[in-house]
N, C-alpha and C positions, 0 to 999 in steps of 0.2 A: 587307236580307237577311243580311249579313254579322254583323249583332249575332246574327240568330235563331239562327244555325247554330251559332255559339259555344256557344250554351247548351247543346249536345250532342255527345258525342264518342262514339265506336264503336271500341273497340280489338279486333282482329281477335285470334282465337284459332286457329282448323280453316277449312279452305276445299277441300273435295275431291270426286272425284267417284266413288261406290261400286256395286258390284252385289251384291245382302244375296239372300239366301234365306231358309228357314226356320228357321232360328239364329238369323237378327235377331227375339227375341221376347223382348221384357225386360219385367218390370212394376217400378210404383215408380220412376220413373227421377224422380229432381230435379237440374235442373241451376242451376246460379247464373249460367247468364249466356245469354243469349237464340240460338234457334236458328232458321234459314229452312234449306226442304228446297223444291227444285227437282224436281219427281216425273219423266223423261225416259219410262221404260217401266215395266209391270211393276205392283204394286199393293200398298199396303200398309194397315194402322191406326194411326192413334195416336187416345188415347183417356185424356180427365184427369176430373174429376169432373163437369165439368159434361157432357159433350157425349162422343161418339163420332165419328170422322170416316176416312173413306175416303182413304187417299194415292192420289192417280188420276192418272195421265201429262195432262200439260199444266197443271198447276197448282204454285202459288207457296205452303207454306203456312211461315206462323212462330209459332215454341212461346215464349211471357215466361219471362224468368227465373222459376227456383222455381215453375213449373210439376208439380203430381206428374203424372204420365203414365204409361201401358203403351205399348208399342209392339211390333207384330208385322210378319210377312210370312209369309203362307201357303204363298207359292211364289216367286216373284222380284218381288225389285223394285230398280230402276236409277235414284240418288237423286242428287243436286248437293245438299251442305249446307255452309252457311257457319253457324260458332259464334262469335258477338264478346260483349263485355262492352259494355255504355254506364255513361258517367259525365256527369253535370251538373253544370253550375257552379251551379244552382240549386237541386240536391239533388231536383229532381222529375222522372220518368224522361216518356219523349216519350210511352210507353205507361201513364203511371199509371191511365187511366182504362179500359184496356184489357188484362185479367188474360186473355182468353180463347184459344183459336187462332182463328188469322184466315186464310182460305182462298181466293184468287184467281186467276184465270186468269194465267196466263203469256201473254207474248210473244216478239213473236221478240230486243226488249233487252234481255229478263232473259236469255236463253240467250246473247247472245253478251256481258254481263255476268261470266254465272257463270264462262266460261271463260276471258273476260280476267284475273278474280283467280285462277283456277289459275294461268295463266301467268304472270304477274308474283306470285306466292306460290309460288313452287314446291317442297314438302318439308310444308306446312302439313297435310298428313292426318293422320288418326289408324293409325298402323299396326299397335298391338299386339294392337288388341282391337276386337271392334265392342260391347263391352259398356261401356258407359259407366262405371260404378264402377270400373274399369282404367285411367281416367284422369283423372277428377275428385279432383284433389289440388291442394292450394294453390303445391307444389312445381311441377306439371308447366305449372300455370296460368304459374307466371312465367316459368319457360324458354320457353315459346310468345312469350306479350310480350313476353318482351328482344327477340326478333327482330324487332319494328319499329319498334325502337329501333336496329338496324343496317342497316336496307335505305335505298338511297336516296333522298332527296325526293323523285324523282321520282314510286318507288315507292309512298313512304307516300301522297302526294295523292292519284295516283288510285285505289289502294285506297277510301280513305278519299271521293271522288266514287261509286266501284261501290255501295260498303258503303249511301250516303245515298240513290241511284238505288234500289237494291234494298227498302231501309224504307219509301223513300215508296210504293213499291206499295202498302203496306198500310194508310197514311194517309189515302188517297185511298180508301178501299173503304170502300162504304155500311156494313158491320158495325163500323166505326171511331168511335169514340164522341172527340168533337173535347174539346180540354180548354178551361177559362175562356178567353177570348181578352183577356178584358180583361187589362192588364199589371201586372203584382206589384207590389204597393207596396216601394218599398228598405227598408222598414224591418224588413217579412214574410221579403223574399230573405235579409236579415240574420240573420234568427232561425232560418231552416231550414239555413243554412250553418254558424252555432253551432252546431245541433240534431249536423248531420252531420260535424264537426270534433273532438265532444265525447262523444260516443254511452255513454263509459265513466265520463264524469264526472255526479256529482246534480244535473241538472237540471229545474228547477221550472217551474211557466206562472208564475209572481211571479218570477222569474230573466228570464224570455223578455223579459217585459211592460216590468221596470224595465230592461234594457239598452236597449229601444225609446224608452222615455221614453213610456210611453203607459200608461195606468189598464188595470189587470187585467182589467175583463168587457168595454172596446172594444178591448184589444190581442186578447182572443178569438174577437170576433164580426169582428176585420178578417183576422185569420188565416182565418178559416172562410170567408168570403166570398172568402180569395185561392187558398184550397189544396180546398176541401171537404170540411176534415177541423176536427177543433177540435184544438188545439196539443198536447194531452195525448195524445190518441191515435195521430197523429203521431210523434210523439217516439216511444211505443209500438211502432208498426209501424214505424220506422226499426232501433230496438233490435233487434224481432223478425226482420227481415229480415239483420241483420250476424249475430245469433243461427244463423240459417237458414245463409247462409253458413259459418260457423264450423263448424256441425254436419258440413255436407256435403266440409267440403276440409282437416280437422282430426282429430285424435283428443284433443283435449284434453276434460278431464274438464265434464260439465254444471255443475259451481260454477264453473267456470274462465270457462266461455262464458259464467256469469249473470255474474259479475263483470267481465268482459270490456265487456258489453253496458248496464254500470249500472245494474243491479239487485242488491240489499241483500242478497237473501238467494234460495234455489233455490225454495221456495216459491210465492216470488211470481214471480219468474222463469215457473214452470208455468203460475199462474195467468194473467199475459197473454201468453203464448206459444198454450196453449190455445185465448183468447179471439180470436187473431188468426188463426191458423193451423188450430181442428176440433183439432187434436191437442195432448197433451202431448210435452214433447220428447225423453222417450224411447220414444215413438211416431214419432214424424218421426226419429228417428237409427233406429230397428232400421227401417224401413222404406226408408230411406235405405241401409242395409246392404244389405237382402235384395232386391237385383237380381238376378232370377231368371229364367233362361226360363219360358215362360208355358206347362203344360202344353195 
């Protein structure tokens, strides 16, 4: 059990408990790092492309990272949200196969959960703004993290138990689409950890293949069969994804982020940005800007 948990870490970002009215009504929101709402009273929407959904008291719901989403409140609504980032040692998130909101009834653990990490997090809200583009900055991202990098062990563990307690709600819910079980070949975990070390530098699936010591069309069909992606495209939506990031927590210039993200020129940058994302990316930045109340 202890190897499994390894493969996943959750760093805690916001953890608080709010009463929104009809001010909370953004469109376009992209966050870079995964969000669960605790709905207590009150009623809200959130709503991304695929799907429309109702915040309703007694339920647990959580938005994936890079998510684009609306979010409103007609009249009140009284929410517990916890914001964290995941990192893999695998470089494949717990929710790869799982891009959607995922919506589940609450209990009575998850309530006294949520308010044990208010209590031992105490200061973690967002105070300035309930508009998220007020806080989405790379800057305000790591002043949140250093602080737990200063709380005590004791602290950060069971954080770090709530945070796991709280996700697996969502693991366990029939809508939860389970990932291979079979176990990664080391040679795969190899290539996606290069892939995610290097994201700025040219690399090839003939790069991938020879570092594995494996022929280029079985080093692609065992990657495919270990990730269910083929290596190129991969690589692609890794790029695209620190791309996405960059967009969202930066102002640096779109050459800067294709260059950033290993790609040769902007051009082509658009082109698989586009192909992974529906948008080009100066689509996804002014949309990313224009957080707007919803009239």
């Amino acid at each position: 059990m202890s190897k499994r948990l390894l493969r996943h870490n959750f760093s805690l970002l916001h953890v608080n408990h709010v009463k929104l009215n009809e001010q909370w009504n953004y469109a376009n929101v992209i966050s870079p790092y995964f969000r669960i709402y605790y709905i207590d009273d009150g009623e809200g929407f959130i709503s991304s492309r695929q799907e429309k959904l109702k915040l309703e008291k007694g339920y647990l719901y959580i938005i994936p990272s890079f998510t684009l989403c609306h979010l409103r409140c007609n009249d009140y609504l009284s929410q517990y949200f916890l914001h964290f980032f995941e990192e893999s040692a695998e470089g494949i998130s717990a929710f790869e196969y799982n891009r959607k909101i995922i919506k589940v009834p609450a209990g009575k653990t998850d309530i006294v959960n949520f308010k044990r990490l208010l209590e031992i997090n105490p200061g973690r809200g967002i105070n300035r703004s309930d508009n998220p583009k007020d806080y989405e900055k790379n800057a305000y991202y790591k002043s949140y993290q250093e602080l737990n990098n200063i709380v005590s062990d004791a602290v950060y563990f069971e954080t770090q138990g709530i945070m796991l307690q709280l996700i697996s709600r969502f693991l366990s819910s029939d809508h939860f689409k389970s990932s291979n079980s079979n176990p990664i070949p080391s040679k795969i975990l190899d290539a996606i950890r290069h892939i995610q070390l290097n994201l700025k530098k040219n690399i090839t699936v003939a790069d991938l293949a020879k570092r594995a010591n494996l022929q280029h069309d079985y080093f692609s069909r065992l990657f495919f069969q270990s990730t269910g992606e083929r290596p190129l495209n991969y690589l692609h939506e890794k790029r695209i994804e620190r791309a996405q990031y960059l967009i969202a927590t930066t102002s640096l210039s779109l050459s800067k982020i294709a260059e950033e993200t290993g790609f040769e020129n902007v051009p082509y940058f658009s082109k698989i940005f586009k192909k992974v994302t529906s948008l080009t990316p100066g689509e996804y930045k002014k949309q990313n800007e224009l957080i707007y109340p919803i009239n």
